[in-house]
MOPAC internal coordinates of N, CA, C and O (Angstrom, degrees):
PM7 1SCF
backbone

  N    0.0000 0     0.00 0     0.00 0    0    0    0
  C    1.4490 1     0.00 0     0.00 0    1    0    0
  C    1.5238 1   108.28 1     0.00 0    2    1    0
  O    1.2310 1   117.40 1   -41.87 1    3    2    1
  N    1.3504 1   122.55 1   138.13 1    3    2    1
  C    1.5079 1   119.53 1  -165.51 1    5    3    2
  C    1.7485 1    93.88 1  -111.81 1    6    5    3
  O    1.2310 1   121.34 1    -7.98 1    7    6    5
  N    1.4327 1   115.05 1   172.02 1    7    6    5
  C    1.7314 1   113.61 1  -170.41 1    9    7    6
  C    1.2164 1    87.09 1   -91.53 1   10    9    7
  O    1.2310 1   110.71 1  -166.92 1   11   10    9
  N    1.3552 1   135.06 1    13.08 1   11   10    9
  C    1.5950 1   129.85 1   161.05 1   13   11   10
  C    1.2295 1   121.58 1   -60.86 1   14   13   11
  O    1.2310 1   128.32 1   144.16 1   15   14   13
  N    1.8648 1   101.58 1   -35.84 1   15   14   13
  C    1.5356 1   106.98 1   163.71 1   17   15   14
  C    1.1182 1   156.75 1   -84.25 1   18   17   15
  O    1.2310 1   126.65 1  -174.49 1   19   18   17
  N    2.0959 1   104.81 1     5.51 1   19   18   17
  C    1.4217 1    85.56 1  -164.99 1   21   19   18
  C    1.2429 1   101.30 1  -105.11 1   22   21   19
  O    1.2310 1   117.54 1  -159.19 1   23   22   21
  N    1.4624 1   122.28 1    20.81 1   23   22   21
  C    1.2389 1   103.24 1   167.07 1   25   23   22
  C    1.8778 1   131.55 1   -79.83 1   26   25   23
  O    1.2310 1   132.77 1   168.65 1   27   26   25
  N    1.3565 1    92.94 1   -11.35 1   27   26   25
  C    1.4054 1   109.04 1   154.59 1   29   27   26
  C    1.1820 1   138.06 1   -73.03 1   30   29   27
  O    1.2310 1   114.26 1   170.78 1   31   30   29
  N    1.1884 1   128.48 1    -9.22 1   31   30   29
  C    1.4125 1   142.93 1  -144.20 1   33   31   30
  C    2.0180 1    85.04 1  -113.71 1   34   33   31
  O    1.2310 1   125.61 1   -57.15 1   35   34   33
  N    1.3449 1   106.82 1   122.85 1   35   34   33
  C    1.4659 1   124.88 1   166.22 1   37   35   34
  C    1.5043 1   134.29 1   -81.28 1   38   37   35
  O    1.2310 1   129.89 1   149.22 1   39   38   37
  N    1.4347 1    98.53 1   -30.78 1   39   38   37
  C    1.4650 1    95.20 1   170.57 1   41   39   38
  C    1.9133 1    92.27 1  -171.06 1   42   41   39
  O    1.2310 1   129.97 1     4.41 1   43   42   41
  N    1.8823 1    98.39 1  -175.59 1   43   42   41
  C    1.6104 1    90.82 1  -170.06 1   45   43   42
  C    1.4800 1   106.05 1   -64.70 1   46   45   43
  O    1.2310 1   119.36 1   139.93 1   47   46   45
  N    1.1666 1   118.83 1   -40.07 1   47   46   45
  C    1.6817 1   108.02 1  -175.57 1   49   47   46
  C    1.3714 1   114.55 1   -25.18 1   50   49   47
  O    1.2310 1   108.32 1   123.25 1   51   50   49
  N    1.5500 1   139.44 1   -56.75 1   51   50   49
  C    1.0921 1   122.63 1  -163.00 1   53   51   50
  C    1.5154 1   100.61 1   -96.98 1   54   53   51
  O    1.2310 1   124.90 1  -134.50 1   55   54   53
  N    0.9163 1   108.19 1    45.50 1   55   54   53
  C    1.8521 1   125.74 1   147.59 1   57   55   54
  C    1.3644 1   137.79 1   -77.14 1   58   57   55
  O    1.2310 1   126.99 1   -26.85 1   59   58   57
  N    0.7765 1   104.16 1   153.15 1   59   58   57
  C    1.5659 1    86.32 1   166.92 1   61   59   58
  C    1.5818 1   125.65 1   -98.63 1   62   61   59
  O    1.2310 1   114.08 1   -24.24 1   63   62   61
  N    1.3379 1   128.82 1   155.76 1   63   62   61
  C    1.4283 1   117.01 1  -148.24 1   65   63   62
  C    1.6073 1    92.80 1   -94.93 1   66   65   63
  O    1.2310 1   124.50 1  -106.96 1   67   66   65
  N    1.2816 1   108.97 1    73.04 1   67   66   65
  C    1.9394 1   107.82 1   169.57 1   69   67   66
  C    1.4161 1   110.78 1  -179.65 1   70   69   67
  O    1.2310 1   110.73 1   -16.03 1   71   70   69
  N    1.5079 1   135.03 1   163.97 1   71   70   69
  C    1.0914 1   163.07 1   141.58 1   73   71   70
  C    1.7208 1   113.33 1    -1.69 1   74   73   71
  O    1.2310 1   123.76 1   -95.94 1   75   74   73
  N    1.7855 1   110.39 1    84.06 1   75   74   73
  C    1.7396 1   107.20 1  -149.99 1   77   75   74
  C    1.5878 1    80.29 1   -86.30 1   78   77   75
  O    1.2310 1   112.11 1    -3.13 1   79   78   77
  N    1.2690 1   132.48 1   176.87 1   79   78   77
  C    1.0698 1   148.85 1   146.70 1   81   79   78
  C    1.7381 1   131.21 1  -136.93 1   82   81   79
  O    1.2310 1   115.97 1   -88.76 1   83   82   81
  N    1.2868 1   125.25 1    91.24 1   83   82   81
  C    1.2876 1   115.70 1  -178.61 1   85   83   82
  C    1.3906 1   120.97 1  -120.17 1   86   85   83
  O    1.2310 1   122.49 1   -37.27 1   87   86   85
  N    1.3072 1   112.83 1   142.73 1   87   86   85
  C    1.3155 1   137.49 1  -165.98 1   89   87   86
  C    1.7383 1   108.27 1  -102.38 1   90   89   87
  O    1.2310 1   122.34 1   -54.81 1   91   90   89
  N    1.4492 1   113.13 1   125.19 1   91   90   89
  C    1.2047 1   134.28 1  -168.69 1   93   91   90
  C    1.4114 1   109.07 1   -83.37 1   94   93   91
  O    1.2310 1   113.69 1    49.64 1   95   94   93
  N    1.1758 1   129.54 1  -130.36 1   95   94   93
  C    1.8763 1   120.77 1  -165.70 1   97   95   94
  C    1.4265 1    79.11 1  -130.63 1   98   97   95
  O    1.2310 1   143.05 1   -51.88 1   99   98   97
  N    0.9391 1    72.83 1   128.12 1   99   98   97
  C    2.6999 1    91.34 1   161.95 1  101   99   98
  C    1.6616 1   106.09 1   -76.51 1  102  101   99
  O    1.2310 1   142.43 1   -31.66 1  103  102  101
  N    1.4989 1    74.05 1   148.34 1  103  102  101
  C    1.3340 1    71.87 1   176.20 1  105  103  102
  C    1.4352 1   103.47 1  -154.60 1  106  105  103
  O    1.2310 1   116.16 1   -17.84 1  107  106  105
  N    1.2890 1   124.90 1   162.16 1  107  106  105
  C    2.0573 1   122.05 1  -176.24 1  109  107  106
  C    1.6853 1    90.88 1   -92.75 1  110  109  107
  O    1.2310 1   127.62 1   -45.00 1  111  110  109
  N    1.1869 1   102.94 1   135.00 1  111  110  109
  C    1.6892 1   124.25 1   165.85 1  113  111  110
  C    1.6501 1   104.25 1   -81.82 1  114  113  111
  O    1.2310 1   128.75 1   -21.85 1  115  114  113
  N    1.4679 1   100.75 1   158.15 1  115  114  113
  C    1.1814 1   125.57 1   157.33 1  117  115  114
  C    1.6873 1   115.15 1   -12.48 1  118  117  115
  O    1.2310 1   125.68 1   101.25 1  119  118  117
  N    1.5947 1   106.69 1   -78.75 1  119  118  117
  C    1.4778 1   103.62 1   171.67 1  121  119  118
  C    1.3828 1   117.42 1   -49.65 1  122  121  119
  O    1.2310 1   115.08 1   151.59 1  123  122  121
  N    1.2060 1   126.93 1   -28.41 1  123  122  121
  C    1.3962 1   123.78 1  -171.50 1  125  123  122
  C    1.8976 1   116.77 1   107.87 1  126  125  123
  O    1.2310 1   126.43 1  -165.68 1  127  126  125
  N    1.3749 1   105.24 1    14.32 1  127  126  125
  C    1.4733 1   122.91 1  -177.58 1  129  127  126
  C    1.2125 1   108.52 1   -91.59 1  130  129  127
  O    1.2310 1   107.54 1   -59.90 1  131  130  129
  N    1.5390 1   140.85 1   120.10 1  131  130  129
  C    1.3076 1   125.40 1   161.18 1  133  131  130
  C    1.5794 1   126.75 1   -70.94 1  134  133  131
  O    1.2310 1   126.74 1   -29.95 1  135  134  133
  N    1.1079 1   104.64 1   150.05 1  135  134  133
  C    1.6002 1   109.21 1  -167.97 1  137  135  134
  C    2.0081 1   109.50 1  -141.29 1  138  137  135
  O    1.2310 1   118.05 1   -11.55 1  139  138  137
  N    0.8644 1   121.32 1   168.45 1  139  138  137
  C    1.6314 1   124.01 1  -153.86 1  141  139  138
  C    1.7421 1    85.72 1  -141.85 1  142  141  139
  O    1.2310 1   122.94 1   -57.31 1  143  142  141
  N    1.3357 1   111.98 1   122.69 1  143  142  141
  C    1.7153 1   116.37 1   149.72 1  145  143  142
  C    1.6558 1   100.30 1   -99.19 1  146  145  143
  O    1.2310 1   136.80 1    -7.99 1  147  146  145
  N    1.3387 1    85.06 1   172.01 1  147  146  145
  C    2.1201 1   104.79 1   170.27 1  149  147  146
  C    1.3952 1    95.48 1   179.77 1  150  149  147
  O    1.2310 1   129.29 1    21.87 1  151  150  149
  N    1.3699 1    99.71 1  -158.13 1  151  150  149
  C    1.5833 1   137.22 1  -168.63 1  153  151  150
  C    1.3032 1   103.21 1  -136.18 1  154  153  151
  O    1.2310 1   131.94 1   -22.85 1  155  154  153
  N    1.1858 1    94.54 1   157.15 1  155  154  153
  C    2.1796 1   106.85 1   156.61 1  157  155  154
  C    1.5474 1   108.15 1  -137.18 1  158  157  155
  O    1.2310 1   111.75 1   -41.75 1  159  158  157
  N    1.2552 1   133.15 1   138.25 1  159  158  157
  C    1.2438 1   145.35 1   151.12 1  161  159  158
  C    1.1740 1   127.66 1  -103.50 1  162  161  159
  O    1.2310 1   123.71 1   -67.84 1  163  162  161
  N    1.7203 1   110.48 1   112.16 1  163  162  161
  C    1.2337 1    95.30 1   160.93 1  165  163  162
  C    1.5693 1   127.68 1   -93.12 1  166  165  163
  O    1.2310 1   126.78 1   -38.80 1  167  166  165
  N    1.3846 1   104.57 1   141.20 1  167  166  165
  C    1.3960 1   117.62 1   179.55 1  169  167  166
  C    1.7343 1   134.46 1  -138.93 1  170  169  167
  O    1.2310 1   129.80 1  -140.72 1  171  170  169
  N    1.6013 1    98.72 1    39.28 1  171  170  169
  C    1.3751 1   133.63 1  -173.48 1  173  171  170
  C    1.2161 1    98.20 1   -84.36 1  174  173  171
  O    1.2310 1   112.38 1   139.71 1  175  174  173
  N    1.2825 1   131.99 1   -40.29 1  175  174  173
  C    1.8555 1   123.91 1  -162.05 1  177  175  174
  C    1.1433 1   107.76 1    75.68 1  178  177  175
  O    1.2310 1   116.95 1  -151.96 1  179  178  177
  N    1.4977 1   123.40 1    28.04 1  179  178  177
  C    1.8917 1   106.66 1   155.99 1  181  179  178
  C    2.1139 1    69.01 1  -150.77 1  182  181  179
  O    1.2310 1   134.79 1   -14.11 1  183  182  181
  N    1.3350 1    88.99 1   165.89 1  183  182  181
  C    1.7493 1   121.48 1   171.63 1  185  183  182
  C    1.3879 1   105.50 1   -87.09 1  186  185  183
  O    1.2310 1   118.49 1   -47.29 1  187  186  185
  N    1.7523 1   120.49 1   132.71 1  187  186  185
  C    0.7583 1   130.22 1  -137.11 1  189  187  186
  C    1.5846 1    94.51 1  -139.40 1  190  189  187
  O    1.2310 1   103.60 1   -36.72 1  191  190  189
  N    0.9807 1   147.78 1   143.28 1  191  190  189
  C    1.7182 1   155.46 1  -166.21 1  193  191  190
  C    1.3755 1   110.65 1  -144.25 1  194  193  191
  O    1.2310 1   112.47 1   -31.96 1  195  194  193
  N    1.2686 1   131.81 1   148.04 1  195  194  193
  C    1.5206 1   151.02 1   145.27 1  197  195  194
  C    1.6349 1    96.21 1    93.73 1  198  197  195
  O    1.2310 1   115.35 1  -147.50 1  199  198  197
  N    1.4475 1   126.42 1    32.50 1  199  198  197
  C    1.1718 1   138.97 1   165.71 1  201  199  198
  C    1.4448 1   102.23 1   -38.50 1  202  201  199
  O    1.2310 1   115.46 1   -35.03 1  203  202  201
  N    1.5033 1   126.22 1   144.97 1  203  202  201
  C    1.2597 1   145.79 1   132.06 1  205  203  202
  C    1.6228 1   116.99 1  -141.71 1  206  205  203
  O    1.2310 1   126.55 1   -16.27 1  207  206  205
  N    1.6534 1   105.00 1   163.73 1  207  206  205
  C    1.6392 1   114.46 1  -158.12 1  209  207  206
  C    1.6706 1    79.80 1  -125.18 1  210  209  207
  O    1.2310 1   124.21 1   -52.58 1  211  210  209
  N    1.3028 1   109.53 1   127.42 1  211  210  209
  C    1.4771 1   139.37 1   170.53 1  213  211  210
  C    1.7854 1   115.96 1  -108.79 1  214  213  211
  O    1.2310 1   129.38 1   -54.66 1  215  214  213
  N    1.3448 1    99.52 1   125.34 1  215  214  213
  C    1.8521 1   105.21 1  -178.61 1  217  215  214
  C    1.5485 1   108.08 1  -146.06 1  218  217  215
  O    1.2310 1   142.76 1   -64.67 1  219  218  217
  N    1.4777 1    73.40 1   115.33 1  219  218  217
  C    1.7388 1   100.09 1   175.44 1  221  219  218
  C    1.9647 1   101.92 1   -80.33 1  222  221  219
  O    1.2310 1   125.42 1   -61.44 1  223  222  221
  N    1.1176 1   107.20 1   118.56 1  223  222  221
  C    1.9040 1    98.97 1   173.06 1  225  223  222
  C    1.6531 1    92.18 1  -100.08 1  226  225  223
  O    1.2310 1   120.86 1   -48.83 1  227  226  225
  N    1.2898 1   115.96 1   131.17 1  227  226  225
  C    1.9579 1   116.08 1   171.87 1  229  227  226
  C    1.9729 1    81.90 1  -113.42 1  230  229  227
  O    1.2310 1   131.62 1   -27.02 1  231  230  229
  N    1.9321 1    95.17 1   152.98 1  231  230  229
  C    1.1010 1   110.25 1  -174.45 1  233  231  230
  C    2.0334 1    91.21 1   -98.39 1  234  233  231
  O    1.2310 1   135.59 1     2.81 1  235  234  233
  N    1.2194 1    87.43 1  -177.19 1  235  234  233
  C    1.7321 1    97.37 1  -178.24 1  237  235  234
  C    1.4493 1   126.34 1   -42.51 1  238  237  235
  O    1.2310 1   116.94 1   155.50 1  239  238  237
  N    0.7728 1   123.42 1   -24.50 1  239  238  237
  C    1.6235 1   133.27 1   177.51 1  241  239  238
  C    1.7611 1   109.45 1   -96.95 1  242  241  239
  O    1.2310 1   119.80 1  -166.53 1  243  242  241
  N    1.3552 1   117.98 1    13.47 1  243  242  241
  C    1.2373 1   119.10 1   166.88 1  245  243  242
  C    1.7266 1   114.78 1    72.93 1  246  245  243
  O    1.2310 1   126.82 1  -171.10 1  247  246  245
  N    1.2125 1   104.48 1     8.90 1  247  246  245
  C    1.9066 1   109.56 1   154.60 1  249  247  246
  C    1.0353 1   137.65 1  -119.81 1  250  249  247
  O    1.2310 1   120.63 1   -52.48 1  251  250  249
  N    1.3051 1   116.40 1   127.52 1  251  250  249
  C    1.4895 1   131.45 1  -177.70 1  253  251  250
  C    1.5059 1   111.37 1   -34.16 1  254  253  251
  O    1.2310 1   135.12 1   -38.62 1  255  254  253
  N    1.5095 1    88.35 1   141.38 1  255  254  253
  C    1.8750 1   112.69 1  -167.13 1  257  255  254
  C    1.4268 1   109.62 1  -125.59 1  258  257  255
  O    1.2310 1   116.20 1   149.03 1  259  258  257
  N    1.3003 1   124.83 1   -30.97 1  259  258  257
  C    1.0668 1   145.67 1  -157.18 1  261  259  258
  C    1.4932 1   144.01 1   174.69 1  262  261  259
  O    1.2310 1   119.79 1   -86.15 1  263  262  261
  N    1.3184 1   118.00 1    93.85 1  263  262  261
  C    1.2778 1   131.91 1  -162.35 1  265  263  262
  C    1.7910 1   105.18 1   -91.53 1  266  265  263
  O    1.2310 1   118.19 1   -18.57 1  267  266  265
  N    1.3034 1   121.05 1   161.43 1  267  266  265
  C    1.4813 1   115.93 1  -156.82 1  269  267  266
  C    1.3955 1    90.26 1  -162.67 1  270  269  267
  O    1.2310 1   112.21 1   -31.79 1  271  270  269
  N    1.8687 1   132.30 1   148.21 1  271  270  269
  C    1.3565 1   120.89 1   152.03 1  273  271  270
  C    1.5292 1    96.36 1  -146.32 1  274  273  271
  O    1.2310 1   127.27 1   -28.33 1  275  274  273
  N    1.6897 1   103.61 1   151.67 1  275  274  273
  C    1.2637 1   123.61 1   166.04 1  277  275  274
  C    1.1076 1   118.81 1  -125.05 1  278  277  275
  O    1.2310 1   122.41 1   -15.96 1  279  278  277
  N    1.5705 1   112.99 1   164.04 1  279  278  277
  C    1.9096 1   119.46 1   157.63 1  281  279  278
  C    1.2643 1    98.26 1   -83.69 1  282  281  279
  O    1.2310 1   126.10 1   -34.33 1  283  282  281
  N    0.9526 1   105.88 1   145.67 1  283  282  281
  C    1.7908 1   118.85 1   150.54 1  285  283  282
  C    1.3211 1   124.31 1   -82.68 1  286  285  283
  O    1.2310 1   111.63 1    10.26 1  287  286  285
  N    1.1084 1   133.38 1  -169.74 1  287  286  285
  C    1.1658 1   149.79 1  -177.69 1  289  287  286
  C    1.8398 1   118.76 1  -125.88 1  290  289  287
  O    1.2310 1   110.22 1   -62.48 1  291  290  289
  N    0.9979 1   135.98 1   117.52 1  291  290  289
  C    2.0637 1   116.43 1   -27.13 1  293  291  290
  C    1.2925 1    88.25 1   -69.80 1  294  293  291
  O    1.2310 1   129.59 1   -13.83 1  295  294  293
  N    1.4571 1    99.12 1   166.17 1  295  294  293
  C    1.5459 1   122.43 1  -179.93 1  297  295  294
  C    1.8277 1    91.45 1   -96.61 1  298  297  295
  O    1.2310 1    97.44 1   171.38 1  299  298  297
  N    0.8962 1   157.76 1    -8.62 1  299  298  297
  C    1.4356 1   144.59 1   153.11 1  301  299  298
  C    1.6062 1   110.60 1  -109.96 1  302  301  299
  O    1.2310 1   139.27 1   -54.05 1  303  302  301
  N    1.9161 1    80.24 1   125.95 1  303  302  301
  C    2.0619 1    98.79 1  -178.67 1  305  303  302
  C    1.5445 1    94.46 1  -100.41 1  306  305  303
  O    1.2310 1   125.74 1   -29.82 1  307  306  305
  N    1.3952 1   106.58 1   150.18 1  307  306  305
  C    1.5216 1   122.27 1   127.22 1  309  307  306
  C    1.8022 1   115.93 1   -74.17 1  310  309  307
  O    1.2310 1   135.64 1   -18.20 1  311  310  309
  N    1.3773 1    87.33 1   161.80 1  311  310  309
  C    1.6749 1    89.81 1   177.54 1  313  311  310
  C    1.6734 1   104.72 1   -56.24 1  314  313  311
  O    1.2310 1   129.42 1   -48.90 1  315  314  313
  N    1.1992 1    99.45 1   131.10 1  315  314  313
  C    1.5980 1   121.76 1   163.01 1  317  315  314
  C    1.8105 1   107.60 1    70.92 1  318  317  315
  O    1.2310 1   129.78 1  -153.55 1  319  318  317
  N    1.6827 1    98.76 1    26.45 1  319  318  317
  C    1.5614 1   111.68 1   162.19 1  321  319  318
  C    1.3026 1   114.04 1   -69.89 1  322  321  319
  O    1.2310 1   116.70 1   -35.75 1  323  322  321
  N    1.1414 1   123.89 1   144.25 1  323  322  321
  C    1.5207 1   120.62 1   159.69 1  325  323  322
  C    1.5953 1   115.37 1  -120.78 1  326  325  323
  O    1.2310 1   126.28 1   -50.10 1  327  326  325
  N    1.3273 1   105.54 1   129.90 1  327  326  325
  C    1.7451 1    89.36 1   150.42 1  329  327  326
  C    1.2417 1   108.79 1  -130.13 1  330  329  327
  O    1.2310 1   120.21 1    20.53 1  331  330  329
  N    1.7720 1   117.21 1  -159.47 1  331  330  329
  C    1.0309 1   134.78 1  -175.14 1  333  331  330
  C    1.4208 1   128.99 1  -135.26 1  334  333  331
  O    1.2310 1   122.47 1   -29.98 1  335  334  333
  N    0.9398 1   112.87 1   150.02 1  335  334  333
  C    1.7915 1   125.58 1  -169.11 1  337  335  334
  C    1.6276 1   128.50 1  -127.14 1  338  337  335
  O    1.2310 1   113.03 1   -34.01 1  339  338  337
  N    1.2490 1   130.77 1   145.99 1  339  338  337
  C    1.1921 1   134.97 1   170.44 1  341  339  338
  C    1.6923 1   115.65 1  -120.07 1  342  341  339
  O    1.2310 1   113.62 1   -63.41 1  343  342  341
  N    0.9712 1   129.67 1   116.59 1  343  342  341
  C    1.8464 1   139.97 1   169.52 1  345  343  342
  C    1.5580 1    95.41 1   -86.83 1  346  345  343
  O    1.2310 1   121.40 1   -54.00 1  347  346  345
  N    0.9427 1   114.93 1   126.00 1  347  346  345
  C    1.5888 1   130.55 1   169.16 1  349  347  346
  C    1.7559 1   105.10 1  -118.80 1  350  349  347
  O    1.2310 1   114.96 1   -76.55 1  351  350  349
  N    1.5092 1   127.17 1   103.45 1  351  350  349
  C    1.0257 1   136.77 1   176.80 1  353  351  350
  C    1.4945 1   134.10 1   -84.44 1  354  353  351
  O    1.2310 1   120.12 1  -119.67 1  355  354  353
  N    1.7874 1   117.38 1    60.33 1  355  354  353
  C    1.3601 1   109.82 1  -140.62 1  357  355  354
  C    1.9375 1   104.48 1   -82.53 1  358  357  355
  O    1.2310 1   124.57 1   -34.19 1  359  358  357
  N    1.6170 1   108.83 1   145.81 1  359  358  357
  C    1.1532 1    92.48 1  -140.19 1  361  359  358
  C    1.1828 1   142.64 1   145.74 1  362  361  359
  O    1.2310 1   132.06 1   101.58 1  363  362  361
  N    1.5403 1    94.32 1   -78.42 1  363  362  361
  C    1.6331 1   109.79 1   162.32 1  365  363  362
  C    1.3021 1   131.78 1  -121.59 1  366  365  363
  O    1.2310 1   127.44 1   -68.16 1  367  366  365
  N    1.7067 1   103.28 1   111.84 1  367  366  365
  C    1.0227 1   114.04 1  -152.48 1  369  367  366
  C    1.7484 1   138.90 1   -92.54 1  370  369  367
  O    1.2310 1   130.02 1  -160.64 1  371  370  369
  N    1.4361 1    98.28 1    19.36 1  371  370  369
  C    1.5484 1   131.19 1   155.79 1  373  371  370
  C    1.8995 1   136.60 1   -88.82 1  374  373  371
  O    1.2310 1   135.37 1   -17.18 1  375  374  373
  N    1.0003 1    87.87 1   162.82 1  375  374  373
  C    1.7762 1    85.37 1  -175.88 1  377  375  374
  C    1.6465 1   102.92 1   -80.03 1  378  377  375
  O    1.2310 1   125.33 1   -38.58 1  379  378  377
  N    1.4739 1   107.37 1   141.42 1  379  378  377
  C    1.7772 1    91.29 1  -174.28 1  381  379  378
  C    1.2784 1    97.77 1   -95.41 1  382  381  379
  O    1.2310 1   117.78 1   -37.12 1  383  382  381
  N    1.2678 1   121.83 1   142.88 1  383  382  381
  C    1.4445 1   126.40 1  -178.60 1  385  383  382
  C    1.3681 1   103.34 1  -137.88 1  386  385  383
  O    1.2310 1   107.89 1   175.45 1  387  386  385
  N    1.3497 1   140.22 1    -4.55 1  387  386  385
  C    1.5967 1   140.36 1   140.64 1  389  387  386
  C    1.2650 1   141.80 1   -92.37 1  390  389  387
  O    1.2310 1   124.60 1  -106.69 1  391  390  389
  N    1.0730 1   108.77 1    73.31 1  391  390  389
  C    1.7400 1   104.18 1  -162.26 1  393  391  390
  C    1.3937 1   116.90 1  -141.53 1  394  393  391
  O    1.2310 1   114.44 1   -14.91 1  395  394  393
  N    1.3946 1   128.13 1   165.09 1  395  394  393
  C    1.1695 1   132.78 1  -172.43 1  397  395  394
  C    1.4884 1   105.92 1  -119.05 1  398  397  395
  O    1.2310 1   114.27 1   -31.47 1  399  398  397
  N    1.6824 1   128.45 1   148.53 1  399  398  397
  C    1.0117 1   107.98 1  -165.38 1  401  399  398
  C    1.7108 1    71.43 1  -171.62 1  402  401  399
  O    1.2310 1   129.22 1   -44.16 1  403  402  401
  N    1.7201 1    99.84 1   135.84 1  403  402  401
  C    1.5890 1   120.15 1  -147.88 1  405  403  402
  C    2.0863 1    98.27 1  -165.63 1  406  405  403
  O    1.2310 1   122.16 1   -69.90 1  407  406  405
  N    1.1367 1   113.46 1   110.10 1  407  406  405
  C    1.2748 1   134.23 1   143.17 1  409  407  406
  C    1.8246 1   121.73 1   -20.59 1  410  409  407
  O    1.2310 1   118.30 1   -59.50 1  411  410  409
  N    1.4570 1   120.85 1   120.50 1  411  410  409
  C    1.3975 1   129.49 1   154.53 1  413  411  410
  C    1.5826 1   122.70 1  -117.88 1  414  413  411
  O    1.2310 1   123.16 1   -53.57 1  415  414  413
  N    1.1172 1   111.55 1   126.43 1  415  414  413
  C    1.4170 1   102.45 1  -167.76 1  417  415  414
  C    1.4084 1    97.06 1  -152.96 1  418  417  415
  O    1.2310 1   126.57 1    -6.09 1  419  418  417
  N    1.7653 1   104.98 1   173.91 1  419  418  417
  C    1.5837 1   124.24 1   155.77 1  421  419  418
  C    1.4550 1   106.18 1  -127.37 1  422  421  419
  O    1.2310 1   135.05 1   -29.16 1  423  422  421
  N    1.6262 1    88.49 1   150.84 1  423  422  421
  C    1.4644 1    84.64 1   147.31 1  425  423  422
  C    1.3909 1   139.19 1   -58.06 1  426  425  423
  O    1.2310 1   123.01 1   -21.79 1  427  426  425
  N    1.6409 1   111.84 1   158.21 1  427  426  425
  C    1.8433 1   109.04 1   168.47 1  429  427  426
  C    1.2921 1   122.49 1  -102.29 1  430  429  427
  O    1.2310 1   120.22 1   -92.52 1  431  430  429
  N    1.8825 1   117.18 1    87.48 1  431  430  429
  C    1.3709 1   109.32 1  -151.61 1  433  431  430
  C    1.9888 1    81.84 1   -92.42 1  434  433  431
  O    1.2310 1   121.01 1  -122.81 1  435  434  433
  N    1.1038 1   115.68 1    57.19 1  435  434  433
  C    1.6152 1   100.12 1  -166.47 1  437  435  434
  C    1.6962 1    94.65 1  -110.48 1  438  437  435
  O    1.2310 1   123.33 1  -167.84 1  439  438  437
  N    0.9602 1   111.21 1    12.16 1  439  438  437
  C    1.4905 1   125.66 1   163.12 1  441  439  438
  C    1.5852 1   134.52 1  -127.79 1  442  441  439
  O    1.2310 1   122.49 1  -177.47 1  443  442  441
  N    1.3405 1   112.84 1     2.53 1  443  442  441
  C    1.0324 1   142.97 1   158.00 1  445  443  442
  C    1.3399 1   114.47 1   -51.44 1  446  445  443
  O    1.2310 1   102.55 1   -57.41 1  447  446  445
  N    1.3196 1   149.56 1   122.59 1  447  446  445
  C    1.4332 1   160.10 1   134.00 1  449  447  446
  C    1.0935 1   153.36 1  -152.30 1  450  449  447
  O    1.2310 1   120.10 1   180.00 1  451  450  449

C-alpha cells in the first residue's frame, strides 16, 4: 500500500488486518546524520505491546548497507492506535530513499482472563 492511499481509505476495514508501518521523507539533521520519521498502526483487532520499527537502508545495487531499530512512541497500541517514530542514522550522511521498514511486536494478553 503506498501513502498515496490513505487518503482514500474511510475507515480501518479497508485495511489490512496487521501491524502498518510507514515511513515519512528523510531527511539530514543538523549534525549532518540522516534520520527517517513515520507512524505505526495497529490494525490486527487485539492490542499489541513491546512494539519496535526496524530499517534496513540497501544502497543502489539493491544490498543492504545498514540496518537500524527503534521504539516508537508509545510502544503499546490498542486496536487502531497509532504512534510515531524517528530513526536517526548517525553516520550516514545521505537521505535514505531505499529502504525497508517492518514492525516487531507482541501481543497484549495483559487483559486477557
Amino acid at each position: 500500500m503506498s501513502i498515496e492511499e490513505f487518503p482514500e481509505i474511510e475507515d480501518f476495514h479497508r485495511l489490512p488486518r496487521r501491524v502498518i508501518v510507514k515511513g515519512g521523507v528523510s531527511r539530514v539533521n543538523a549534525n549532518g546524520d540522516a534520520e527517517l520519521s513515520g507512524i505505526v498502526l495497529n490494525n490486527l483487532g487485539q492490542p499489541i505491546k513491546g512494539l519496535k520499527v526496524n530499517l534496513v537502508v540497501f544502497d543502489d545495487r539493491e544490498m543492504p548497507i545498514l540496518n537500524a531499530l527503534t521504539d516508537p512512541e508509545p510502544a503499546r497500541l490498542a486496536q487502531g492506535g497509532i504512534s510515531s517514530f524517528k530513526i536517526v542514522l548517525p553516520g550516514h550522511k545521505e537521505q535514505v530513499t531505499n529502504c525497508y521498514l517492518y514492525p516487531t511486536w507482541q501481543y497484549d494478553d495483559s487483559e486477557w482472563a
